[in-house]
C-alpha positions in Angstrom: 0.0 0.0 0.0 1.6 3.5 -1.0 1.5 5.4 2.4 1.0 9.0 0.6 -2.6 7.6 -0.9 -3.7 7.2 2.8 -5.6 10.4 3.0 -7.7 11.9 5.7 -10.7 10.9 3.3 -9.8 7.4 2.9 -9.2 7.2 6.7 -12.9 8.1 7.6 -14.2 5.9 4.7 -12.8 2.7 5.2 -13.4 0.3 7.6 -10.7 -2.3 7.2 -9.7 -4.6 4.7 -12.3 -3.5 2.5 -14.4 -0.8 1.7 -17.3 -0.1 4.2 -19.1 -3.2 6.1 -20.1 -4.8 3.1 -21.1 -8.9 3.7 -19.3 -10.9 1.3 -20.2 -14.5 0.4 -17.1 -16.0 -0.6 -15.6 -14.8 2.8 -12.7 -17.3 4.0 -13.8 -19.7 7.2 -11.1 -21.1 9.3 -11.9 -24.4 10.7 -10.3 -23.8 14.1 -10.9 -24.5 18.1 -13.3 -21.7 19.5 -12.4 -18.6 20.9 -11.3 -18.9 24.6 -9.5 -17.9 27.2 -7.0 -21.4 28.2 -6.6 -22.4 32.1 -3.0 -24.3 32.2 -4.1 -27.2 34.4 -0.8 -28.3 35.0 1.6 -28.2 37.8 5.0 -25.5 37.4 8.1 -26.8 36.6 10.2 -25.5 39.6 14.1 -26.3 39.0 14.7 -24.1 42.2 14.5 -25.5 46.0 13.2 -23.2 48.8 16.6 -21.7 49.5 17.1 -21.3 45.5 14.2 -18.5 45.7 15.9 -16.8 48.6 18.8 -16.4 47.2 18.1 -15.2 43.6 15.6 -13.1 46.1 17.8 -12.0 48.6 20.9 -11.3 45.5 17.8 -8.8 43.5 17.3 -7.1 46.7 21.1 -6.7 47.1 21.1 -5.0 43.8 18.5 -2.9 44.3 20.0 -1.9 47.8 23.9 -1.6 47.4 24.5 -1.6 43.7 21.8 0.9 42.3 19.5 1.0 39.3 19.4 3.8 36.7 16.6 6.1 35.8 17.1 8.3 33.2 13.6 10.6 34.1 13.6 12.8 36.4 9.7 12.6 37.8 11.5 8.9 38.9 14.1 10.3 40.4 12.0 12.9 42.4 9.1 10.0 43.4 12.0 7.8 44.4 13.3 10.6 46.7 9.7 11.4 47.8 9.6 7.9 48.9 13.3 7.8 51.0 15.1 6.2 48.5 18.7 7.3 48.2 18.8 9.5 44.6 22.3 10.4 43.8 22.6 11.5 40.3 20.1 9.4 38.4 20.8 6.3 40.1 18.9 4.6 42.7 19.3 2.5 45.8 16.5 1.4 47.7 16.2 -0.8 50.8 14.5 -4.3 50.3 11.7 -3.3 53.4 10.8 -0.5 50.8 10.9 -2.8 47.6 8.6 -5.2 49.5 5.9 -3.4 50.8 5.5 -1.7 47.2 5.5 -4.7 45.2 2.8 -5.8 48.0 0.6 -3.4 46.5 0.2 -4.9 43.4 -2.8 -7.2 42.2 -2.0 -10.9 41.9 -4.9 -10.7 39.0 -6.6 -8.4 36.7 -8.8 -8.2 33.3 -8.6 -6.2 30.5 -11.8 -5.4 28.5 -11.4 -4.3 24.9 -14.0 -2.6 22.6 -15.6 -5.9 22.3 -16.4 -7.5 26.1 -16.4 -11.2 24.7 -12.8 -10.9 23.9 -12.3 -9.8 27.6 -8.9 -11.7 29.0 -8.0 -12.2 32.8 -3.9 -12.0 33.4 -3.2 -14.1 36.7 -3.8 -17.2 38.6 -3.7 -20.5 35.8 -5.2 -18.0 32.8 -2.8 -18.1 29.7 -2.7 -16.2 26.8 -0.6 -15.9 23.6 -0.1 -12.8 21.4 1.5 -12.2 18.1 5.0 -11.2 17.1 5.8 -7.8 17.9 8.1 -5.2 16.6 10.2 -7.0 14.1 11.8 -4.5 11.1 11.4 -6.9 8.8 8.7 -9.0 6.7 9.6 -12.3 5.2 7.2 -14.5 3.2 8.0 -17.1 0.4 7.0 -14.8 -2.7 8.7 -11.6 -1.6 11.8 -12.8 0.6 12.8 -10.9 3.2 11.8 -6.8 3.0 11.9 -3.8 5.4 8.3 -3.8 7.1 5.4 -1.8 5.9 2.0 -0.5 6.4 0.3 -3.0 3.4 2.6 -6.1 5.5 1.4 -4.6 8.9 -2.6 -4.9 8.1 -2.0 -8.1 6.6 -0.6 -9.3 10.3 -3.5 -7.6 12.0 -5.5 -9.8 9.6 -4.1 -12.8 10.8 -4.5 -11.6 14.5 -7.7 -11.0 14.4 -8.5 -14.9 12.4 -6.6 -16.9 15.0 -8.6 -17.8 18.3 -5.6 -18.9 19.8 -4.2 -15.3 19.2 -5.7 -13.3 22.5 -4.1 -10.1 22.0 -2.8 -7.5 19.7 0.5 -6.7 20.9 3.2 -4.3 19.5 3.6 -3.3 16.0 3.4 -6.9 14.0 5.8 -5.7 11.7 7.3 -1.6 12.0 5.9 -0.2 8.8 8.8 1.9 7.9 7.2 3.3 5.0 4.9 5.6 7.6 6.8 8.8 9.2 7.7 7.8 13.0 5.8 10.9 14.3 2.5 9.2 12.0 3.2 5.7 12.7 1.2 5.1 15.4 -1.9 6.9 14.5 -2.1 4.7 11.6 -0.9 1.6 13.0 -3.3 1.9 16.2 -6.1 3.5 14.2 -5.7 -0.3 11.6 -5.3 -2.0 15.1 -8.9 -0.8 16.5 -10.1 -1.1 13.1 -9.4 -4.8 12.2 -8.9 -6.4 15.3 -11.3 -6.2 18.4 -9.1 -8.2 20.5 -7.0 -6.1 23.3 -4.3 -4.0 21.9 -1.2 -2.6 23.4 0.9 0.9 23.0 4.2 1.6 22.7 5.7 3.6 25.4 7.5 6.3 23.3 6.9 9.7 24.3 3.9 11.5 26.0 2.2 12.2 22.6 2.3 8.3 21.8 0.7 7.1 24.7 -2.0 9.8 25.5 -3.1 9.3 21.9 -3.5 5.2 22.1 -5.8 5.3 25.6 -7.4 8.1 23.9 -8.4 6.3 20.9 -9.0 3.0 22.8 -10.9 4.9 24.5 -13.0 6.8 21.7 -13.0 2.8 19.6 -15.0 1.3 22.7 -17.3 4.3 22.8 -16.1 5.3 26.7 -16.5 7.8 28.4 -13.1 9.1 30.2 -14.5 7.6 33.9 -15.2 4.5 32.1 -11.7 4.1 30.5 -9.9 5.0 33.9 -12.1 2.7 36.1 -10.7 -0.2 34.1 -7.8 -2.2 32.7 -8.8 -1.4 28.5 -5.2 -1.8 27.2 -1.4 -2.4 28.4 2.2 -1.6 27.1 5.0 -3.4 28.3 8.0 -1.9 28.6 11.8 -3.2 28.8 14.9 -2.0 31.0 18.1 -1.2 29.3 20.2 -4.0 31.0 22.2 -3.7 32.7 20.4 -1.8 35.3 19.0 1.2 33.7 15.7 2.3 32.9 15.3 5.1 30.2 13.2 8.0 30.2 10.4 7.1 27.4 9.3 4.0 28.8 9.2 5.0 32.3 7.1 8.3 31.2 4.8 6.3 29.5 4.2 3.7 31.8 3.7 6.1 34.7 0.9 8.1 32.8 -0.9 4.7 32.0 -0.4 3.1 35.5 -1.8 6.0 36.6 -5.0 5.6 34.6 -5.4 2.1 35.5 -4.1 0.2 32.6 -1.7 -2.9 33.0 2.4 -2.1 32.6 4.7 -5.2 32.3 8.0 -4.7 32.9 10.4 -7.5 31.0 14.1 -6.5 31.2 15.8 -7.7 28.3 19.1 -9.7 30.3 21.1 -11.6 28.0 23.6 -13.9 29.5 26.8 -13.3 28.5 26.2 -10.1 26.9 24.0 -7.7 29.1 23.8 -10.1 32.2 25.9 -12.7 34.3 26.8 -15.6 32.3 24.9 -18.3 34.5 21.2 -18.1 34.9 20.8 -17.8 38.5 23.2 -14.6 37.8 20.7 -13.2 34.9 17.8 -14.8 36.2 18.6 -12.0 39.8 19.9 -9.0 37.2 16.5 -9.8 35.5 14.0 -10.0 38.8 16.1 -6.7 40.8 15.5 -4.8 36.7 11.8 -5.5 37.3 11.2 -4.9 40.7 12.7 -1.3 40.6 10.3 -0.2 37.9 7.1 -2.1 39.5 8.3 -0.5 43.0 8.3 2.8 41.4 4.7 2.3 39.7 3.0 0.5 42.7 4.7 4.2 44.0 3.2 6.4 42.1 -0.2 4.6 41.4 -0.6 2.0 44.0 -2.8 -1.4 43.3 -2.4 -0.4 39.2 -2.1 -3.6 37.2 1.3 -5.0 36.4 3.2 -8.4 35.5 6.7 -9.4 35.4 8.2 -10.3 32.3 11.1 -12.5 31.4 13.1 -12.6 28.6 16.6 -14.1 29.8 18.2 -16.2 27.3 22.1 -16.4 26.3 24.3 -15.6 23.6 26.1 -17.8 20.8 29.6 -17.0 22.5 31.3 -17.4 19.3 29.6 -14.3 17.9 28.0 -12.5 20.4 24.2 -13.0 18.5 21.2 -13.5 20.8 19.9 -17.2 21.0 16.4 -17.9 21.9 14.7 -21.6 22.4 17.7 -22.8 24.2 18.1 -25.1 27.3 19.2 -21.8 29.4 15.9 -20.1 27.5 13.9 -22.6 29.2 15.4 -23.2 32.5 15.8 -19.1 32.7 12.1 -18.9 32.0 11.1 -21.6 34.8 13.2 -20.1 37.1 11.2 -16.6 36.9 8.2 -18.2 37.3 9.0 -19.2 40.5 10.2 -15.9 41.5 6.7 -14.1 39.8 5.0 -16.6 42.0 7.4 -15.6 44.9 5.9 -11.8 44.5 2.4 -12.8 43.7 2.9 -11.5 40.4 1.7 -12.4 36.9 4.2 -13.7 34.4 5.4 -12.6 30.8 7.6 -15.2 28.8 7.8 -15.2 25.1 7.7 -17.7 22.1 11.0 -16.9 20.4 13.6 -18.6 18.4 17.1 -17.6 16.2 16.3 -19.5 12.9 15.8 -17.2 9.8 13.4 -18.5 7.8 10.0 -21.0 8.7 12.2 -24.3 8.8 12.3 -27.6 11.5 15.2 -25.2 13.7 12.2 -22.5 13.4 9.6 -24.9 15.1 12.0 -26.6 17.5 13.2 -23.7 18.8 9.7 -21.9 19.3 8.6 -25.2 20.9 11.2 -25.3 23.6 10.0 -21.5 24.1 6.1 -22.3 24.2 6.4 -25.0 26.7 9.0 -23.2 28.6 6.1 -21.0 28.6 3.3 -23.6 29.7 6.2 -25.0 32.2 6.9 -21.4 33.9 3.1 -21.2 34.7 3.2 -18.1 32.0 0.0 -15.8 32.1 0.8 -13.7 29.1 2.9 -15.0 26.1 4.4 -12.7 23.7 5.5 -13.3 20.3 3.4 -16.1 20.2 3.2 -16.4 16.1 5.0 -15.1 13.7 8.5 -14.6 15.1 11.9 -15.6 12.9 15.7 -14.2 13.0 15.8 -13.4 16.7 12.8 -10.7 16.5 14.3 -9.6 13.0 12.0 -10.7 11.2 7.9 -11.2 11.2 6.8 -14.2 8.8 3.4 -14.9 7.8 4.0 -18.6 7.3 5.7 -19.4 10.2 2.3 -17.0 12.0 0.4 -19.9 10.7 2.6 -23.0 11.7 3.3 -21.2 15.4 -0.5 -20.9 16.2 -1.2 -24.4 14.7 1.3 -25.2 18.0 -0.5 -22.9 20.3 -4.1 -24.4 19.1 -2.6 -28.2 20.3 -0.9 -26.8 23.3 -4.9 -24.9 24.2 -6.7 -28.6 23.5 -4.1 -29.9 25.6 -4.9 -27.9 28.6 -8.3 -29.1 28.2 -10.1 -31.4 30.3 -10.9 -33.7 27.7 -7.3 -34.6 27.1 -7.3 -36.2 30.8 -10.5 -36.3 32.4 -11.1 -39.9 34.3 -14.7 -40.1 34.6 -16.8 -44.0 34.6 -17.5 -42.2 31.3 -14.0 -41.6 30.3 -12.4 -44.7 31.2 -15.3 -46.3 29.2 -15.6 -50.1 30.6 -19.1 -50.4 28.6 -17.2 -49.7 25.5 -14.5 -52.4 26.3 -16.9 -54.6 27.1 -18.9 -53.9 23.8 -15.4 -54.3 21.8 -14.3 -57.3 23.6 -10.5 -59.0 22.1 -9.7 -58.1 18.3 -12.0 -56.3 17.8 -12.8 -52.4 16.7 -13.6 -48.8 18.5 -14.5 -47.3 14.9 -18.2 -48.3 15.5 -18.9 -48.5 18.9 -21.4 -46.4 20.4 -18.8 -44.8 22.8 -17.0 -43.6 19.6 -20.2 -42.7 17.9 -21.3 -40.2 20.2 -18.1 -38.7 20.7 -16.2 -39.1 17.3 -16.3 -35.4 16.0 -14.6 -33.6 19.0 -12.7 -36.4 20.4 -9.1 -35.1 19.2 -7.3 -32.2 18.1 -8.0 -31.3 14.4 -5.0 -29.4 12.8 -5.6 -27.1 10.0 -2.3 -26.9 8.2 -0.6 -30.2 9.5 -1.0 -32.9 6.7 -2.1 -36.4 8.1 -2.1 -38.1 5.2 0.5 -40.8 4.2 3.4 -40.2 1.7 1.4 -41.6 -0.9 -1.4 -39.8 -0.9 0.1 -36.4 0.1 2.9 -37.4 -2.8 0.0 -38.1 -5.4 -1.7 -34.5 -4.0 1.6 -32.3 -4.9 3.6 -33.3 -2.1 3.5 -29.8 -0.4 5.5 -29.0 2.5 4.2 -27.1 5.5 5.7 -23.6 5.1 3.9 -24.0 1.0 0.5 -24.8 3.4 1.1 -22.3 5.7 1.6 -19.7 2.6 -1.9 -20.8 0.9 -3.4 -20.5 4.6 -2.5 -16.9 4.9 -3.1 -15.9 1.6 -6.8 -17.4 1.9 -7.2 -15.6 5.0 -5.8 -12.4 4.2 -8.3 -12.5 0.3 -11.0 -13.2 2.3 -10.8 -11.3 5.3 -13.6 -9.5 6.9 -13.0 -6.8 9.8 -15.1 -7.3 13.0 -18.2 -5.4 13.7 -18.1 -1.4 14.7 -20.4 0.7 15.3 -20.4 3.7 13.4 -20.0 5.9 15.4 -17.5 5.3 17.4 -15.5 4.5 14.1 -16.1 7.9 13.0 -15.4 9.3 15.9 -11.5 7.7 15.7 -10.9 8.5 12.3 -11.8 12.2 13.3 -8.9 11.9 16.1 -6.7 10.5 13.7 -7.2 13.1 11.1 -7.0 15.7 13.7 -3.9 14.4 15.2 -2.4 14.1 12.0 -3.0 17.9 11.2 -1.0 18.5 14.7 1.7 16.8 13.5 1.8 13.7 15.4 4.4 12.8 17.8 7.9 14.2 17.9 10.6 12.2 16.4 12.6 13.4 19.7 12.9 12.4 23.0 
């Protein structure tokens, strides 16, 4: 799509992927699970002991104490010294009692309700949730290669997000579409965002101008009034420490005005081992927790009882060249061990479903399956980067988008009671009996009655064997996952809108835009 033809007109005509509401017949249907909201039923993986958590505890609050944390803002610097924390310069030291009692304040659960209620998700307790790929620079698909983002390969995404019910939020930018000014960018990303998805969304913390103008037109989307949007967790932004131990001063600004309005901030320092953190995990794992605390401390601070989350996303480095590596055996274990700490807080978890390979391939899917049930292992409430991710966060791909939530669908039916109920009914002596030795479950009546939902049904895997899916082409799963996407993203039809509330945020847009956006600045 050529950015300049994106005029104020066009922005208050359209509605999404097509002009106006209109119904089409030949609209693409996705076979898929339900829309839900999966409860993990299973017990963490805890590869610390009792005296494990104290330490990587006791070492965080050390940090935070003796060693200091950065803030480069200075409405931190001056609630920290409201607070009797000691300020000198723009670093920080505060006493573990003071750490404590703030990160005490904070909710061990919350929900966030987006412009449409059903798509309401809950953040806590055994409630998972997965998200697509955020902020990659770069598009890669199997017709065009790999590409700098844009705004055509950023609705396409959105598309995608919106089709998958395993896909529970919108997170950051899909793809950065480059070919939109920064100080625009977000008017037209959020503005697409609101339009084509009606799941919950999230805004970058970069600059004042950025973040009052997303809750303002979340806000304006789900026809609220400004009581209504405060009372309420309606969004979220995450933000990420500049390890080691410094904050900076956009994503602290931002996530103070929204924790002050009630919506959710989590804070995921980005510690790799090796690089930016210790070269052991326990060491990362304790840069990564004291990162986190200081910014929650400071929020629960400023706005106590808002919503926040710890995030995670510890991994190492390939030590021969210094690259980041993700899906690793210290991914995991990194991941598990913050879980126990975010349990240790009362404190919801982040993780991530991440991998280094550069294009949709087996290292691709092995990779982001050591990361998504690192993910289910860790007890993870929120999941970032669930679908789509390649190179390391380099790149978005809409193939591997479609392979990654064909994962996250099987890992959902497997938290299912289904998969392990033991009920009379379950364990199915009649039907034995019926069967008796040699014979058949095809035609019994157990099977009859339950036949239909009984397993998992895939939509891209490819059951078949060799010779029939030879005879049928012989098509690989990244050449499925392609004709997937491209089916969805012909036929796709935005969610419903009411009018006037759509009007209403192409107005704010439009005006916005005349302002002049946000400055390119900081």
């Amino acid at each position: 799509m050529d950015h300049a033809a994106y005029t104020a007109t066009q922005t208050r005509r359209r509605s999404g992927g097509r002009s106006g509401n209109t119904r089409r017949s030949d609209v693409f249907r996705l076979d898929q699970s339900a829309w839900r909201v999966p409860v993990n039923p299973d017990q963490p993986t805890e590869p610390l002991d009792d005296e494990g958590v104290q330490a990587i505890h006791r070492g965080a609050l050390h940090i935070l104490q003796e060693i200091g944390i950065e803030f480069l803002n200075d409405e931190a610097l001056t609630l920290f010294g409201q607070a009797g924390c000691r300020v000198e310069g723009q670093t920080v030291r505060m006493d573990g009692d003071f750490v404590t009692e703030m990160v005490a304040r904070a909710p061990h659960a919350f929900s966030i309700i987006p412009r449409n209620p059903a798509r309401t998700l809950t953040i806590g307790g055994r409630q998972m949730v997965f998200g697509n790929v955020s902020s990659p620079p770069n598009a890669w698909d199997m017709v065009r290669g790999k590409r700098p983002g844009d705004f055509a390969t950023f609705r396409e995404f959105m598309m995608l997000t919106q089709t998958f019910n395993c896909i529970h939020f919108a997170g950051g930018y899909p793809v950065e579409p480059v070919d939109i000014h920064p100080a625009l960018r977000h008017l037209d990303c959020l503005h697409e965002k609101l339009i084509l998805t009606d799941k919950v969304v999230h805004a970058y913390c970069l600059g004042r101008e950025r973040v009052e103008d997303v809750m303002e037109m979340v806000r304006i989307a789900a026809g609220l009034s400004h009581e209504e949007f405060d009372a309420t967790p309606r969004m979220y932004t995450n933000i990420n420490s500049t390890s080691p131990l410094k904050h900076d001063f956009p994503m602290i600004d931002g996530a103070l005005r929204l924790a002050r309005r009630g919506q959710p901030v989590v804070v995921t320092p980005f510690t790799l081992a090796g690089a930016m953190a210790p070269v052991t995990m326990a060491g990362a794992v304790t840069l990564s927790v004291a990162e986190s605390l200081a910014a929650i401390a400071l929020l629960q601070y400023a706005a106590p009882g808002c919503p926040v989350a710890m995030g995670t996303f510890t991994s190492n480095v390939d030590m021969r060249s210094g690259a980041p590596a993700f899906g690793t055996p210290e991914y995991m274990r990194a991941t598990q061990m913050t879980g126990q700490m975010a349990r240790f807080y009362g404190l919801p978890l982040r993780s991530s479903g991440v991998c280094t390979a550069n294009v949709p391939d087996a290292q691709a899917m092995w990779e982001t399956m050591n990361s998504l049930w690192a993910a289910v292992q860790s007890g993870s409430n929120i999941v970032y980067h669930a679908a789509g991710w390649l190179e390391g966060g380099l790149i978005a791909s809409p193939e591997k988008f479609v392979m990654d939530c064909e994962v996250l669908q099987m890992i959902q039916r497997y938290f299912e009671p289904a998969t392990f109920a033991a009920t009379p009914e379950d364990i199915a002596l009649d039907a034995v009996a019926e069967v008796g030795a040699g014979g058949h479950y095809f035609g019994c009546a157990h099977t009859r009655a339950r036949y239909a939902t009984a397993f998992h049904a895939p939509f891209v895997s490819d059951w078949r064997n060799f010779e029939a899916w030879e005879e049928d082409g012989a098509v690989q799963t990244p050449q499925r996952a392609h004709r997937l996407y491209r089916q969805i993203v012909d036929g796709f039809e935005p969610p419903p809108m009411d009018p006037a509330h759509r009007e209403a945020l192409a107005d704010f847009v439009v005006r916005r835009k005349a302002e002049g956006g946000a400055p390119t600045d900081f």
